[in-house]
py3Dmol code that shows the C-alpha trace and the ligand (Angstrom):
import py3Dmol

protein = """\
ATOM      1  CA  UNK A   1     116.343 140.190 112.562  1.00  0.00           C
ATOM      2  CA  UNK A   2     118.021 138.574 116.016  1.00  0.00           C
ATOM      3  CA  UNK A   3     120.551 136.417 115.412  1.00  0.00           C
ATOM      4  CA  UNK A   4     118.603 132.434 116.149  1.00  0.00           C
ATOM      5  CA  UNK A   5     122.316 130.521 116.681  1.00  0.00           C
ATOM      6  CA  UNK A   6     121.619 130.662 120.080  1.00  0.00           C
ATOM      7  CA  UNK A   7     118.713 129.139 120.780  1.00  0.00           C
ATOM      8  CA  UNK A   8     119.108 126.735 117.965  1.00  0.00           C
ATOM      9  CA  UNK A   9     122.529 125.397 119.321  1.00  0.00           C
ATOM     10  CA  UNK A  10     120.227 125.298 122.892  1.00  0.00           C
ATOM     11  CA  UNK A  11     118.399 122.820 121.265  1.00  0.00           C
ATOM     12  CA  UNK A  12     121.007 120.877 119.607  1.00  0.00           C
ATOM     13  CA  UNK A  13     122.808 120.681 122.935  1.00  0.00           C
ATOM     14  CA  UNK A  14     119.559 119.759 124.871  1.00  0.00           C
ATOM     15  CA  UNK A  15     119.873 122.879 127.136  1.00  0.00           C
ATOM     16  CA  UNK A  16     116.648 123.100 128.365  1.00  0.00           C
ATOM     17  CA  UNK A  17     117.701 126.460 130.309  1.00  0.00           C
ATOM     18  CA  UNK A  18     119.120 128.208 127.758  1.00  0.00           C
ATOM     19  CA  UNK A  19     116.318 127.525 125.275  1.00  0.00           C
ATOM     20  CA  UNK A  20     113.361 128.673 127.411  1.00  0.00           C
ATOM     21  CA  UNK A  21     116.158 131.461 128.481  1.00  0.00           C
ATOM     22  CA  UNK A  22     116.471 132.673 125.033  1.00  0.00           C
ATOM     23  CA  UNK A  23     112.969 132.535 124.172  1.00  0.00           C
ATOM     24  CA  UNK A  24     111.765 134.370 127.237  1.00  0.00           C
ATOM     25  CA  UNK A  25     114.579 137.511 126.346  1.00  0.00           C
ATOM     26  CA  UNK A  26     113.298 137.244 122.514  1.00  0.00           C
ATOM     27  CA  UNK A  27     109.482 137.349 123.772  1.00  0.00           C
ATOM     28  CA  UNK A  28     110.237 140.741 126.071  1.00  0.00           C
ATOM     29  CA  UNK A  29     111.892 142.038 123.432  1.00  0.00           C
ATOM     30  CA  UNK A  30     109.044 141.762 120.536  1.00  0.00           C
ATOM     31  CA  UNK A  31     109.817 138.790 119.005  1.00  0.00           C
ATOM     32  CA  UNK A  32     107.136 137.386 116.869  1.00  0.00           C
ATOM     33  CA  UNK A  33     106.846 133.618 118.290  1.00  0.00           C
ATOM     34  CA  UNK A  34     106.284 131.648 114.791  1.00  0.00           C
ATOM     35  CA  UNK A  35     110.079 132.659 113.012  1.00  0.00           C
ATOM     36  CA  UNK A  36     111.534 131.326 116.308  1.00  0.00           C
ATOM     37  CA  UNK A  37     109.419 128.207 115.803  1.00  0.00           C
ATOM     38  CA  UNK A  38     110.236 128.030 111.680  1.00  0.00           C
ATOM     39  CA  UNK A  39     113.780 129.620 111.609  1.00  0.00           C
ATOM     40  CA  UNK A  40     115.504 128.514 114.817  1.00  0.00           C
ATOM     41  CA  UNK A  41     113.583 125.571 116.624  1.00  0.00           C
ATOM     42  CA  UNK A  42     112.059 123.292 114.173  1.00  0.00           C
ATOM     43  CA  UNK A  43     115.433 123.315 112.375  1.00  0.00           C
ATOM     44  CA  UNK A  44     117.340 122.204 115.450  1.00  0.00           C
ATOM     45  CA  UNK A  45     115.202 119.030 115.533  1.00  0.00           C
ATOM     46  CA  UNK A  46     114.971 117.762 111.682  1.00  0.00           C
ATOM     47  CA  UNK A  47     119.295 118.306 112.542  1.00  0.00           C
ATOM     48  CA  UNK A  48     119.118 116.422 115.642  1.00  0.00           C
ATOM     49  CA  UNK A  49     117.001 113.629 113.763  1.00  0.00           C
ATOM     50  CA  UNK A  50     119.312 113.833 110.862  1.00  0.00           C
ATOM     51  CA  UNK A  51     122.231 113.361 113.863  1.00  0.00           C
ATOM     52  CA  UNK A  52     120.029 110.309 115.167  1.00  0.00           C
ATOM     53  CA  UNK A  53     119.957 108.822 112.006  1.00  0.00           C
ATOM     54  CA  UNK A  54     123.739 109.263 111.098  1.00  0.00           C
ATOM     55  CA  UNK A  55     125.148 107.431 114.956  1.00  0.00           C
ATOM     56  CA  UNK A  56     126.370 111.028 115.906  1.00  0.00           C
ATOM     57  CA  UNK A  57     123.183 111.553 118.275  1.00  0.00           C
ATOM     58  CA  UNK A  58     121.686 108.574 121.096  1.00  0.00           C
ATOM     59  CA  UNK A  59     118.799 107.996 122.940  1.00  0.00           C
ATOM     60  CA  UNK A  60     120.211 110.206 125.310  1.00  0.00           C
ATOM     61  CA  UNK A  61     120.592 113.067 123.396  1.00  0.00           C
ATOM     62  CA  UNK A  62     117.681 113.051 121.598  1.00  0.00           C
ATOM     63  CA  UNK A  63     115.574 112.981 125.130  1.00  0.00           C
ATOM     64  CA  UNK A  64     117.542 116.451 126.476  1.00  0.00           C
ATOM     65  CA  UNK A  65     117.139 118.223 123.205  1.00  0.00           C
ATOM     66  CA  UNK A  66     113.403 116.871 123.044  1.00  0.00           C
ATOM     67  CA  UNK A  67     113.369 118.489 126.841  1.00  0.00           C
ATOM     68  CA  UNK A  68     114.736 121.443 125.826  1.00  0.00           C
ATOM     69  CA  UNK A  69     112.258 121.595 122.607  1.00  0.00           C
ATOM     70  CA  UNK A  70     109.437 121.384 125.224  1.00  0.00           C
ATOM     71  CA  UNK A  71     110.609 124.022 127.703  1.00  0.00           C
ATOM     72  CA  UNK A  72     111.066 126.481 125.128  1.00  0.00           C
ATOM     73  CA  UNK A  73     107.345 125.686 123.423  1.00  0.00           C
ATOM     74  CA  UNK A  74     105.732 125.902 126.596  1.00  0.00           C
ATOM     75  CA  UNK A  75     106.239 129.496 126.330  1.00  0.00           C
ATOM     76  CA  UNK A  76     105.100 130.017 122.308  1.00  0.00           C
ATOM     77  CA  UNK A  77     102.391 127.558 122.311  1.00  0.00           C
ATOM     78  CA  UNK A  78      99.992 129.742 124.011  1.00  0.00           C
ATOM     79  CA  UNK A  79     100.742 132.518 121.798  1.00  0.00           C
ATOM     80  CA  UNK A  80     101.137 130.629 118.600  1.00  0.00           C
ATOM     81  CA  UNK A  81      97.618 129.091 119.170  1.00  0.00           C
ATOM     82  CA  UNK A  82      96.263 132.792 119.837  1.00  0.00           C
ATOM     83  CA  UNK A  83      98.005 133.839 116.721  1.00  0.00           C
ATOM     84  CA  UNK A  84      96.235 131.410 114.909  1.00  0.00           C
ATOM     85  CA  UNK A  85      99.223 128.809 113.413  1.00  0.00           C
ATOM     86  CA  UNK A  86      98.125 125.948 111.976  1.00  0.00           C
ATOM     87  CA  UNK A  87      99.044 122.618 113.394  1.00  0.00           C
ATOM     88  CA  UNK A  88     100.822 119.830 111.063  1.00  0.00           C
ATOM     89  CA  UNK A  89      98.047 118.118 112.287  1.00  0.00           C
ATOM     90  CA  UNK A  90      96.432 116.125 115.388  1.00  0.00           C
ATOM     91  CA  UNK A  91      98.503 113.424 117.066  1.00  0.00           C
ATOM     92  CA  UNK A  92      96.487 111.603 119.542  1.00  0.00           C
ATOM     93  CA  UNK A  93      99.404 108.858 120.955  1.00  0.00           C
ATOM     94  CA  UNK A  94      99.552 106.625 123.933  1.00  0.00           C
ATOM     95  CA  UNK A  95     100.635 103.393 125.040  1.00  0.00           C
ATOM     96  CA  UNK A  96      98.274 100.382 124.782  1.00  0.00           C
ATOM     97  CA  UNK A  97      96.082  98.500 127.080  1.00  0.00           C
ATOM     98  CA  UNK A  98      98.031  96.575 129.604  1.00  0.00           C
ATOM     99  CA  UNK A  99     101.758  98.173 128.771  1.00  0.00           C
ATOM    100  CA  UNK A 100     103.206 100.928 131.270  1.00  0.00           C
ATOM    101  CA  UNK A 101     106.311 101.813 129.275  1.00  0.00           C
ATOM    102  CA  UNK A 102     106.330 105.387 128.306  1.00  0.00           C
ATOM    103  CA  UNK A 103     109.987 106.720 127.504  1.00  0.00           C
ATOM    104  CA  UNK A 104     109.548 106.256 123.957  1.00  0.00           C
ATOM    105  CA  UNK A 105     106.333 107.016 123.829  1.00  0.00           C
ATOM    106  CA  UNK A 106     107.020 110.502 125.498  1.00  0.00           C
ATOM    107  CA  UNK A 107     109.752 110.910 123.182  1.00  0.00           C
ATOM    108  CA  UNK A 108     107.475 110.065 119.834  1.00  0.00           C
ATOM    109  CA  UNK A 109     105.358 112.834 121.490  1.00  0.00           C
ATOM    110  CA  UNK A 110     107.909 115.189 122.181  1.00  0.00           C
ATOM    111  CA  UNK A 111     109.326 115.539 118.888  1.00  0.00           C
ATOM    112  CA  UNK A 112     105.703 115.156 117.306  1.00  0.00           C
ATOM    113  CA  UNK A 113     105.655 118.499 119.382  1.00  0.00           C
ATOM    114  CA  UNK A 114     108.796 120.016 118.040  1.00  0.00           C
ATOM    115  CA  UNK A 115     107.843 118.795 114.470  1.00  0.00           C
ATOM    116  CA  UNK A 116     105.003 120.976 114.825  1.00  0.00           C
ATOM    117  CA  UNK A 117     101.770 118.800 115.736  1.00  0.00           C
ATOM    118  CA  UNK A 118      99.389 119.064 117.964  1.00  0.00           C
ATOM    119  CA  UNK A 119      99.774 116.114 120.376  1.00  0.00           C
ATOM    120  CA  UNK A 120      97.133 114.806 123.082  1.00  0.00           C
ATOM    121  CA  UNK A 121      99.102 112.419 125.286  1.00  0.00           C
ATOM    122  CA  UNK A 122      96.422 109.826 126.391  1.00  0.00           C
ATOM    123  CA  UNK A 123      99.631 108.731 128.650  1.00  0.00           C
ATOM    124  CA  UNK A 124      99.950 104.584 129.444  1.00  0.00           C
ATOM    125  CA  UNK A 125      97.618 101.498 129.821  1.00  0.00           C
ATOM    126  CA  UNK A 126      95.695 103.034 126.842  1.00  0.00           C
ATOM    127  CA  UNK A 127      92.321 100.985 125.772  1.00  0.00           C
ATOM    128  CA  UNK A 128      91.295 100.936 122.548  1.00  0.00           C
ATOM    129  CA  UNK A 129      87.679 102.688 123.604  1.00  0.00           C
ATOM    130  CA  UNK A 130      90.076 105.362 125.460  1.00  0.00           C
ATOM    131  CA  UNK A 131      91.896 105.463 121.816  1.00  0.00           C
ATOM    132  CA  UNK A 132      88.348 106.056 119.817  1.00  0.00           C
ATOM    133  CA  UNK A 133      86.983 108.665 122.445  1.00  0.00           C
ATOM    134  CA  UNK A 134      89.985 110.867 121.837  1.00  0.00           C
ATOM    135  CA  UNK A 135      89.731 110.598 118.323  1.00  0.00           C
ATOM    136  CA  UNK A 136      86.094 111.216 118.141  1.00  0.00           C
ATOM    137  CA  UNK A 137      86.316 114.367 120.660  1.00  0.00           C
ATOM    138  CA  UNK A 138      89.738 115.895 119.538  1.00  0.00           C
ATOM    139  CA  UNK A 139      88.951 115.309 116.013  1.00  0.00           C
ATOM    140  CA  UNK A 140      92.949 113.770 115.800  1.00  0.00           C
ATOM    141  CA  UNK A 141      94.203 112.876 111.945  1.00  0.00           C
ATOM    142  CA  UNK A 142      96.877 110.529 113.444  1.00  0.00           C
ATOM    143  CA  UNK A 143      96.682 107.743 115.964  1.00  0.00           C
ATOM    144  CA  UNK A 144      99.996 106.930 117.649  1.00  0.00           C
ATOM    145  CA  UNK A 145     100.065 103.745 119.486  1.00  0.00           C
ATOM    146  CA  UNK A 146     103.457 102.793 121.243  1.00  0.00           C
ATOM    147  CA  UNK A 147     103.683  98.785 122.982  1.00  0.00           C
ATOM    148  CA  UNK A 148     107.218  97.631 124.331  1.00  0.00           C
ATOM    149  CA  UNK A 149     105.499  94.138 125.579  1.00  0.00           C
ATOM    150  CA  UNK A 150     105.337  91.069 123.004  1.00  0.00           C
ATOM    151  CA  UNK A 151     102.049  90.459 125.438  1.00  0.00           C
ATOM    152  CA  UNK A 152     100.423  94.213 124.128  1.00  0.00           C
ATOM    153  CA  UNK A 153     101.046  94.256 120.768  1.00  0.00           C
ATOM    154  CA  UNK A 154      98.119  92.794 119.930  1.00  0.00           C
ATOM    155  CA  UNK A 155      96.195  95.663 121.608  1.00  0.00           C
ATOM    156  CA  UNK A 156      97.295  97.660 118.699  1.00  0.00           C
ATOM    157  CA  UNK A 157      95.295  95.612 116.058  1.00  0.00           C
ATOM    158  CA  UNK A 158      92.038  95.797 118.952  1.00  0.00           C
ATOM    159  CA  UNK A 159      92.451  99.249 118.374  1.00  0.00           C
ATOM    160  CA  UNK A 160      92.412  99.103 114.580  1.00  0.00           C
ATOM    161  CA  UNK A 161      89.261  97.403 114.776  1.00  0.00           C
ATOM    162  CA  UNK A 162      87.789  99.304 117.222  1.00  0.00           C
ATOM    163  CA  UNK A 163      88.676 102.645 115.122  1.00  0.00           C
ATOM    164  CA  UNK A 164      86.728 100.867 112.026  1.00  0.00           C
ATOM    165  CA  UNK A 165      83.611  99.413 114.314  1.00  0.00           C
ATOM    166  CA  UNK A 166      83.211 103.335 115.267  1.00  0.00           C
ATOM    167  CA  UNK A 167      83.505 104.488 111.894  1.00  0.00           C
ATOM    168  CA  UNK A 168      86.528 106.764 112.539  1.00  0.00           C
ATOM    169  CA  UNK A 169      88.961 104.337 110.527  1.00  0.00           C
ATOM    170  CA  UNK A 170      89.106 106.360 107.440  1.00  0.00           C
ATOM    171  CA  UNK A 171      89.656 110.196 108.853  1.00  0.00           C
ATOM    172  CA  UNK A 172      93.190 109.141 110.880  1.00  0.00           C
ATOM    173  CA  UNK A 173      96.624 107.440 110.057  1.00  0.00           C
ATOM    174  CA  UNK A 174      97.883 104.764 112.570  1.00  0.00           C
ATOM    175  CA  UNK A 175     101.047 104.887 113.023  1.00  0.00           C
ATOM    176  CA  UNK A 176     102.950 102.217 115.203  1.00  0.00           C
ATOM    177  CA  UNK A 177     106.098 102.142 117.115  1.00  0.00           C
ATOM    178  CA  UNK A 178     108.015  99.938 120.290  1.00  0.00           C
ATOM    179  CA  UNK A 179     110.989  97.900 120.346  1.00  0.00           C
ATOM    180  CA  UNK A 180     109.023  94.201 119.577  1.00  0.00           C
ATOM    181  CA  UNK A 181     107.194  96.358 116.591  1.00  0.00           C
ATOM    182  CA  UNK A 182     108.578  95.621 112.743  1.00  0.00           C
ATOM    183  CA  UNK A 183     107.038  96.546 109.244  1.00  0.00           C
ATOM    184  CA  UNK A 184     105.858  93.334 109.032  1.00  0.00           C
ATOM    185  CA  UNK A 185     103.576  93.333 111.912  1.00  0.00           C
ATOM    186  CA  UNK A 186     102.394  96.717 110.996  1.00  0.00           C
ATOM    187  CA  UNK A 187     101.457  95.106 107.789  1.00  0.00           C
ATOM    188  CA  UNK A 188      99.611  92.238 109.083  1.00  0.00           C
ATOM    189  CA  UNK A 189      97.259  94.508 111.477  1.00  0.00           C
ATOM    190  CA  UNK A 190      96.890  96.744 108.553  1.00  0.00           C
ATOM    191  CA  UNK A 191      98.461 100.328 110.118  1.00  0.00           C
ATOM    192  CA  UNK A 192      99.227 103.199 108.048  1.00  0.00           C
ATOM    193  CA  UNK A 193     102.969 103.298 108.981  1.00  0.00           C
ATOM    194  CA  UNK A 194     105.803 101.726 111.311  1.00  0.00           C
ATOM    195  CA  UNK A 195     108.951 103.460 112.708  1.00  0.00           C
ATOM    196  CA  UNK A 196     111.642 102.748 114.991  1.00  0.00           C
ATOM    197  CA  UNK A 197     112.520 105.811 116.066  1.00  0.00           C
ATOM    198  CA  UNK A 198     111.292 108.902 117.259  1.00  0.00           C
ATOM    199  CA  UNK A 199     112.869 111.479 114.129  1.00  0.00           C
ATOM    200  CA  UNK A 200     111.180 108.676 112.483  1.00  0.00           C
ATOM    201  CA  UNK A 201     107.714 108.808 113.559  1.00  0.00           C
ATOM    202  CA  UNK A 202     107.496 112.703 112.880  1.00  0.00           C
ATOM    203  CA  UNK A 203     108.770 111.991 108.808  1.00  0.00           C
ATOM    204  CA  UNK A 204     106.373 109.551 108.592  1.00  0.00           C
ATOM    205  CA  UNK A 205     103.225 111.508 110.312  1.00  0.00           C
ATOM    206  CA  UNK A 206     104.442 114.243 107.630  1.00  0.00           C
ATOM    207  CA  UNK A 207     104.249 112.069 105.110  1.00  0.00           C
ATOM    208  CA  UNK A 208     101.310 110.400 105.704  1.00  0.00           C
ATOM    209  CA  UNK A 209      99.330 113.541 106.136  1.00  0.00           C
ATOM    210  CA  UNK A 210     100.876 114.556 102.893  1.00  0.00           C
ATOM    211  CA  UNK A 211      99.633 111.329 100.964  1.00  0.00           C
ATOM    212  CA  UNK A 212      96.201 112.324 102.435  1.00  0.00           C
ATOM    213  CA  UNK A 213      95.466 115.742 101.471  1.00  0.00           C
TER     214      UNK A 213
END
"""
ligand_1 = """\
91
LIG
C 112.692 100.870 131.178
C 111.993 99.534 131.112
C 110.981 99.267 132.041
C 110.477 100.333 133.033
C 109.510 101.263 132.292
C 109.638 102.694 132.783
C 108.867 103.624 131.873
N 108.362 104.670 132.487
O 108.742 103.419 130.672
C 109.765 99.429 134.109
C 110.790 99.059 135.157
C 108.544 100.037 134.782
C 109.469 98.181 133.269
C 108.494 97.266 133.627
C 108.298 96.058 132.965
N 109.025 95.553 131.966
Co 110.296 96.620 131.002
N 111.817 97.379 130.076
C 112.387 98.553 130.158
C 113.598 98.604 129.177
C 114.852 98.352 130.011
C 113.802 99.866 128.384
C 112.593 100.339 127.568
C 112.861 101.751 127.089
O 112.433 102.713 127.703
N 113.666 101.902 125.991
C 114.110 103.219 125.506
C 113.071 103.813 124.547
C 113.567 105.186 124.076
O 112.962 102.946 123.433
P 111.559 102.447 122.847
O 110.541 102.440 123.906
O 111.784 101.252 122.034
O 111.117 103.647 121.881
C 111.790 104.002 120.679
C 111.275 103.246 119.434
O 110.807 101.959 119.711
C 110.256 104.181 118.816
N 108.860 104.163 119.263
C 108.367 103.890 120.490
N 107.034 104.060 120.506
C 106.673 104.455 119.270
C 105.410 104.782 118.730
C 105.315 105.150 117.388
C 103.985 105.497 116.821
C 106.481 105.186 116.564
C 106.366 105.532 115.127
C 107.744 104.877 117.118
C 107.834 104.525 118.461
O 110.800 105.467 119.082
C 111.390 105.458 120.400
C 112.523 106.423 120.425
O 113.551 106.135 119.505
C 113.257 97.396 128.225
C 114.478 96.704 127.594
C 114.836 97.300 126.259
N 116.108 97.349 126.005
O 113.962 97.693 125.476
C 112.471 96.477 129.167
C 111.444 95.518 128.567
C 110.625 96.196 127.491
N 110.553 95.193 129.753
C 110.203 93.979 129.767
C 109.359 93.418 130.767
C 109.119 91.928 130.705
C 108.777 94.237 131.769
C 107.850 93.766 132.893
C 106.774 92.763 132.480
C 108.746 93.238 134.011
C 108.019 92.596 135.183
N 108.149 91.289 135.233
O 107.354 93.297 135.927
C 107.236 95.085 133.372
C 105.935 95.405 132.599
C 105.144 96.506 133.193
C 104.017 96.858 132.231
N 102.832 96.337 132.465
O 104.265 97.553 131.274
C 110.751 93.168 128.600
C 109.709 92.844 127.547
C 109.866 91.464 126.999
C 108.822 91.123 125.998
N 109.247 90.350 125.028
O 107.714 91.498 126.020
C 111.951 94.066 128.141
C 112.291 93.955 126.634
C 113.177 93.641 128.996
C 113.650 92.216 128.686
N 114.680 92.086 127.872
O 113.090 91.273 129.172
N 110.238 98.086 132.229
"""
view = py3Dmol.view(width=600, height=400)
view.addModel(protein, "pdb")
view.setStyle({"model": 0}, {"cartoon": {"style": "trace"}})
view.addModel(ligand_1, "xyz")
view.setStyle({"model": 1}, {"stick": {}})
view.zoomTo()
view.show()
């Protein structure tokens, strides 16, 4: 069995070249794609959360190692997909109608991604209709909605409703997120979950898929 330090500390240490480096090498060399996932990558990201969590990791950090996360899947998701491997589940995320903010929303998705989902990024300036197409056609267990403007949070609960007028309400999660979001207004618009932060939103997509089945 190859030695995973390497590509795990890539991670940790947001090198995005060494990752995909390491990968490639392992790849050529017969390397089954899911251990690298299971053993090596995922690993590196619950640690960087749980570094997140304790003040030893930033923003900062947790954006390279997310980019290094990503380079390295890039190369396994096409062969973990023909292999097969189950997603965690279906993340369909975005920002909401009228907001343009996306560097938390990419990181949600990136480590959404690392944590093993499958995420469709509906990008910014997300309608609710746009929200309840994607969950209709991708057939998505979890809605992600990200708003950093006091003046689009109330998108989020349009989207609620909408997700209940089109009878899709029941078969996802909504999970909320953005610096004006708290618990309490995820309460009041009745979502399944709040976080703020990205190692966060991935316990609490776990989770919630976990109170589900
Ligand atoms: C960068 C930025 C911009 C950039 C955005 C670039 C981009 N591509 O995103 C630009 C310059 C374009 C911009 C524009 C505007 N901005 Co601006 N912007 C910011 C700034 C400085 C940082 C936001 C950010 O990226 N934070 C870093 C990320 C990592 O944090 P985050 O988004 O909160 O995400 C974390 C968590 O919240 C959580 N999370 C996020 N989403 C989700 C989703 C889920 C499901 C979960 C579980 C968790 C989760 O996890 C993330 C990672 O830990 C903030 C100030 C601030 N300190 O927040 C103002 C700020 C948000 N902007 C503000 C304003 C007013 C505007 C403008 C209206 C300015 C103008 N007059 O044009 C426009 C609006 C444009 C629009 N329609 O959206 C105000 C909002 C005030 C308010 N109360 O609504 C702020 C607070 C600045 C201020 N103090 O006035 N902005």
């Amino acid at each position: 069995m190859q030695d995973l330090k390497p590509l795990r500390e890539a991670i940790l240490n947001g090198d995005a070249k060494a990752a995909h480096d390491f990968v490639e090498k392992a790849l050529a060399a017969g390397a089954e794609p899911l251990p690298l996932v299971h053993d090596a990558m995922v690993p590196a990201m619950d640690e960087v959360g749980r570094r997140f969590e304790c003040n030893e990791y930033f923003v900062p950090e947790l954006l390279i190692s997310a980019r290094a996360m990503k380079s390295a899947l890039e190369l396994l998701r096409p062969l973990l997909i023909a292999r097969g491997a189950q997603p965690a589940g279906r993340v369909v995320i975005g920002t909401v109608k009228g907001d343009l903010h996306d560097i938390g929303k990419n990181l949600v998705a990136a480590m959404l991604e690392g944590g093993g989902f499958d995420v469709v990024d509906l990008g910014v300036n997300v309608s609710p209709d746009q929200f309840v197409k994607a969950v209709k056609e991708k057939g998505a267990n979890i809605v992600a909605m990200s708003a950093l403007l006091t003046t689009t949070m109330p998108s989020m609960k349009g989207t609620i409703e909408a997700l209940k007028q089109a009878g899709v309400r029941e078969q996802v999660k909504v999970l909320v997120g953005g610096a004006p979001i708290t618990q309490k207004y995820a309460d009041e618009i009745g979502a399944d979950g709040y976080s703020d932060n990205a190692p966060g939103a991935v316990s609490l997509a776990k989770k919630q898929l976990a109170a589900k089945a």
